[in-house]
N, C-alpha and C positions, 0 to 999 in steps of 0.2 A: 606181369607183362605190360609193359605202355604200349598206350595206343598208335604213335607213331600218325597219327594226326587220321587214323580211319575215321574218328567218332567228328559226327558236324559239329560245327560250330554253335547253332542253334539248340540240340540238344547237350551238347558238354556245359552250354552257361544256361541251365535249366536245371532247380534242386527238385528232389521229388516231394512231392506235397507234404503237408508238415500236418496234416492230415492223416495221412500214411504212415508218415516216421515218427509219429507219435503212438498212435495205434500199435506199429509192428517197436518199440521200444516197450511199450506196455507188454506185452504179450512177453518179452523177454522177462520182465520183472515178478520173483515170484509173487503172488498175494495183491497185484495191484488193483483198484478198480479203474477204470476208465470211464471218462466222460468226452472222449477225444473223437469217436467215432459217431456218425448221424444215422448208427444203424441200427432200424428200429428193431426192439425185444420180440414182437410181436411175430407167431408163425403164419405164413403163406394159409388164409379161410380155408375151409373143409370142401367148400365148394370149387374149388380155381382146383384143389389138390385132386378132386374126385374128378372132375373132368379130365385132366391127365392121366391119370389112373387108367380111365377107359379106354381114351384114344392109346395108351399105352399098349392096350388089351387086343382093342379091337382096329386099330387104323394101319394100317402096310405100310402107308407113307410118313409115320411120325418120325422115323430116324432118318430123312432125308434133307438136302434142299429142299429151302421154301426157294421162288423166286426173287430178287433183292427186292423187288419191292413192297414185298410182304404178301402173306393171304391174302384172297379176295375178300373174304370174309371179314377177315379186323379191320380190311382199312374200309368198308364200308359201316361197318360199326363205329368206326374212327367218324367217320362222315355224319354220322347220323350226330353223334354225340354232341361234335364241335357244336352242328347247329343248334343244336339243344341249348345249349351253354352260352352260344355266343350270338345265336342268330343270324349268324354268316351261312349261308348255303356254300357246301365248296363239295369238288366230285374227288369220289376215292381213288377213280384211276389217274388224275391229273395232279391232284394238290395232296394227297395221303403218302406218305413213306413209313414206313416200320422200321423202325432203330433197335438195336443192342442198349437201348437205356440212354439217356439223354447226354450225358458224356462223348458215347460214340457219338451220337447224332451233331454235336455242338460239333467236335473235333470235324466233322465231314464240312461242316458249314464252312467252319473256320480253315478248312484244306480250298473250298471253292472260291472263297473269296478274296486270299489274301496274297498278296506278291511281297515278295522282300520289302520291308519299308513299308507297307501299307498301317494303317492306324487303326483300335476298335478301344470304343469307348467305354470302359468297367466302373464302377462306381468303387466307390474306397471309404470301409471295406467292401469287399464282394469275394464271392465264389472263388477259393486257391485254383483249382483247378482250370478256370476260363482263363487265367493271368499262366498259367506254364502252357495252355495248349496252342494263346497265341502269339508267343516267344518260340515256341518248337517249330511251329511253323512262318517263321521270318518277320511275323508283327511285333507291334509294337501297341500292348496294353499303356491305355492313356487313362491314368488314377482322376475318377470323377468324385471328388471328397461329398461324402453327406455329413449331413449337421448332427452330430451325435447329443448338441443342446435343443433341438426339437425332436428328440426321437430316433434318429438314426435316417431324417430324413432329405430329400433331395434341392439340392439349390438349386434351381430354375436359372438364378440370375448368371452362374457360374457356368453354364451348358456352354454358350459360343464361343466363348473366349477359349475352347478345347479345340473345336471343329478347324482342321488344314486339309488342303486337298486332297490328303493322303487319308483321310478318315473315310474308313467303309460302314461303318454297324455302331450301334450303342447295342451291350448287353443288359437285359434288365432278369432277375429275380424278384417276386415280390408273391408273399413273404420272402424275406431276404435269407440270404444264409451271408454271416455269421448272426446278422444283429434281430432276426424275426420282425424287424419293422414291417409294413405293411405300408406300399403308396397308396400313396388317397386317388381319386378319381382326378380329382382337377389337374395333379400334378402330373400323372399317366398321361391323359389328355394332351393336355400342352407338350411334353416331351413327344408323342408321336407327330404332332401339328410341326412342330420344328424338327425332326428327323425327317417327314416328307417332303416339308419348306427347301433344305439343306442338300435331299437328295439322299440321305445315312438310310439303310436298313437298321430295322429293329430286331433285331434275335429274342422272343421269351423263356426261358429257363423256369417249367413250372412243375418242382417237386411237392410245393407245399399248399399251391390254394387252395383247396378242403380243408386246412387245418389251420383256420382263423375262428378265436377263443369267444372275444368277450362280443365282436361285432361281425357277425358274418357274412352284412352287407357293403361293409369296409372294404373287399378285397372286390376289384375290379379288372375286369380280363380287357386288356387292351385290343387283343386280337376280336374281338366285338364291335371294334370300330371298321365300316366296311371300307372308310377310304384308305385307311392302311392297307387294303389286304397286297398288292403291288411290290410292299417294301416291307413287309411283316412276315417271322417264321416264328409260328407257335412250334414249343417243345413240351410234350407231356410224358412223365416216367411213372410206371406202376412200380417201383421201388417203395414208396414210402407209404399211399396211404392202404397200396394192396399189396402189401410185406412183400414184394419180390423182390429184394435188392438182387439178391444172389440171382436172380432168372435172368436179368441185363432183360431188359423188354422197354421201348418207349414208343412212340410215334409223332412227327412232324407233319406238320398245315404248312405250307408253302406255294408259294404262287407258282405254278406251268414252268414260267420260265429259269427258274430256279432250281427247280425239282430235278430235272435233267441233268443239270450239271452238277449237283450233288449228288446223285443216284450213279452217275460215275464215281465218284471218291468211295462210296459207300459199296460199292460192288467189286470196286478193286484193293479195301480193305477188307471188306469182313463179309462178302457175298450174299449174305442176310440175317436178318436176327436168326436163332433156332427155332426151326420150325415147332418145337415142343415147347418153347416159352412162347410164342404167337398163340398155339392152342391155349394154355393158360392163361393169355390177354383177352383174348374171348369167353373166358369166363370169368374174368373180371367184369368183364362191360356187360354181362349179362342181366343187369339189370336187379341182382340182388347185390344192395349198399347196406347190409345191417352192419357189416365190419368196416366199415365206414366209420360209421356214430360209432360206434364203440372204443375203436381207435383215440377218435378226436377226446372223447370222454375219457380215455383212461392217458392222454397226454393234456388235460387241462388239469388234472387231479396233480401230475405230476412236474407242471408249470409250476402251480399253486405252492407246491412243497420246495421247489428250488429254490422260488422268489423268498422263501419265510427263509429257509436255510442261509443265504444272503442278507436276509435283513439282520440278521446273527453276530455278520461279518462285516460291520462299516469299517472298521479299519483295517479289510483288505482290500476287499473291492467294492467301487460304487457302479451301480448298472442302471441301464432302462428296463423298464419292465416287457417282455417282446409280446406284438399282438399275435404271431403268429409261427409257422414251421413251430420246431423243438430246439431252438436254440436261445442260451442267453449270451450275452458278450460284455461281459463288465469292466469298468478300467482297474487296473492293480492300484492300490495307491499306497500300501504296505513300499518301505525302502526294497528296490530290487534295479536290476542295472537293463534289464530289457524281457521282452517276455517269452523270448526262447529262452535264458538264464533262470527264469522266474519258472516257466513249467520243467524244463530238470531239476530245478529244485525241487518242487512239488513231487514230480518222481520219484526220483532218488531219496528223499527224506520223508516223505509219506504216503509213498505207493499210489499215488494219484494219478491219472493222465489227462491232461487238458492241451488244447492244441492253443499254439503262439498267437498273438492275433496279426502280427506280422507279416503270416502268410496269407493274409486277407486283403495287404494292400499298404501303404506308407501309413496312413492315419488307421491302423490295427496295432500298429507299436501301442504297448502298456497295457494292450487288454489281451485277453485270453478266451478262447471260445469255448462254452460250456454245454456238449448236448445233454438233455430232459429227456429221450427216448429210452432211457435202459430202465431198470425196474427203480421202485421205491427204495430197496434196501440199498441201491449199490449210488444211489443220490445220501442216501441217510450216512452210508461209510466214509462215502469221499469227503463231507463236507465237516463229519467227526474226525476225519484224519485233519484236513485242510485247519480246525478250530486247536487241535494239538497242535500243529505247528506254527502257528501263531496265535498265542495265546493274547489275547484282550488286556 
């Protein structure tokens, strides 16, 4: 049936993450392994599972609406934490929201902010997923290239020469996804000095800072700087270092006047997180981190074996080595004609799945994104299959 022009405009020129369509191509494939997805191996701790468990048991109201702006309970947990962490005092009733996982929460941002034609500034590569959410919703993702000959790191000098009146936000991850880089302090710094100078909001996207390997005073919270706090929204997702991808659970730091008018988006999309993954958020923040360290430990073991697995491989891909998340991003430099032709190759001829790097941004062509989250054996398969098909 054609659409006869129901479907917008904004979503019809919108591919679905390559992310996704690699993953759900995989999954079609018999025997394949995958390294396409950033979803970690790792089960939901015994303790997040057994507090569910109970309020399962014993609570009346688990199967209900929460309020959209989350429990009382997590977002003052939320509150306590930030401070901890950033030494920002912020109050749970004014600056705390409870998300569906930081996806939602980015998408609700990016619903408040943005007017047909407005501008937000991605780094390239960056996150597939920030690049279709602010195209779906009438923006226009503005490619900030980082220097992949320092690292995968940011040009300060390249910043203004982006900035039109029509720019609202810079998005920052750090650790990065695709390339695991990690900004340095100086560099954060000055990028928030100049988004306030400018008038831009800074959006944080933080799945991964607990999982910095060799220096773990390197990773620097910007939302720790208090003169931001005006133009600053921290995002934090219990996906990744407290296994609930599956539960969608996140929460945002946001200034009063913001909060508001996101809290609409977010209420008239998804009325609130589940109140049964909020209960599980609170027991994550409850103050036992042993699956924490142990995480981070059994994804350094598993850096350590990609990177050797790579070294194997010079004449298919050259990489930086990443300080942090679970991801590597290597250039192809084996003969191939772009790197969505390059990873169905890989598929189709040795059961492999790695995502395009393409859908990381203009300067992702020729590399391919490789997660380190899945087990050892299924690193050990792909890169036995990966050495079959190009033999040395």
């Amino acid at each position: 049936m054609q659409s006869k022009g129901w479907i917008s405009g904004a979503v019809s020129g919108v591919s679905l993450s390559v992310i996704k369509e690699m993953a759900m191509l995989s999954a079609k494939t018999e025997g394949a392994v995958s390294l396409a997805w950033g979803l970690p191996s790792f089960r939901t701790p015994e303790h997040i599972r057994a507090a569910v468990a109970e309020a399962l048991k014993n609570d009346p109201d688990i199967g209900k609406y929460a309020l959209p702006n989350g429990l009382p309970e997590l977002r003052q947990r939320v509150a306590r934490l930030h401070r901890a962490q950033t030494g920002v005092k912020v109050d749970a009733d004014q600056h705390v929201l409870i998300t569906a996982g930081n996806m939602q929460g980015m998408n609700s941002l990016f619903r408040a902010i943005i007017d047909p034609g407005d501008e937000v500034i991605v780094t390239d590569p960056g996150f597939a997923s920030h690049i279709q959410q602010i195209r779906i919703h009438g923006g226009h993702p503005v490619h900030w290239v980082l220097d992949e000959g320092r690292g995968w790191q940011p040009d300060l000098d390249s910043l203004p020469a982006l900035v039109t009146p029509r720019t609202k936000a810079i998005v920052l991850v750090t650790p990065c996804n695709p390339t695991g880089a990690v900004f340095s302090k100086t560099d954060l710094v000055a990028i928030g000095e100049f988004a306030l100078d400018q008038g831009i909001l800074i959006f944080i996207d933080d799945p991964y800072s607990y999982l910095v390997y060799d220096d773990t005073d390197k990773c620097f919270n910007l939302a720790s700087q208090q003169k931001c706090f005006e133009q600053l929204v921290y995002l934090f997702t219990f996906s990744k270092i407290h296994a609930m991808s599956g539960w969608r659970l996140g929460y945002m730091v946001l200034p009063d006047w913001l909060r508001g008018e996101v809290l609409k988006v977010h209420d008239a999309t998804m009325i609130c997180a589940p109140r049964i993954s909020q209960v599980a958020g609170m027991a994550a923040l409850g103050g036992n981190t042993e699956h924490m360290e142990t995480f981070k430990s059994i994804l350094a073991t598993r850096r350590k074996l990609i990177c050797e697995r790579l070294d194997r491989i010079p004449h298919v891909y050259e990489y930086v080595k990443p300080d942090g998340a679970y991801y590597v991003f290597p250039r192809i430099v084996t003969p191939h004609q772009d790197s969505r032709e390059f990873c169905l190759r890989l598929l189709n001829d040795a059961r492999v799945a790695a995502t395009p790097g393409i859908g990381f941004g203009p300067h992702g062509q020729h590399h391919v994104r490789l997660a380190y989250c899945v087990e050892n054996d299924t690193i050990d398969a792909a890169f036995d299959r990966i050495e079959g098909l190009f033999p040395a």
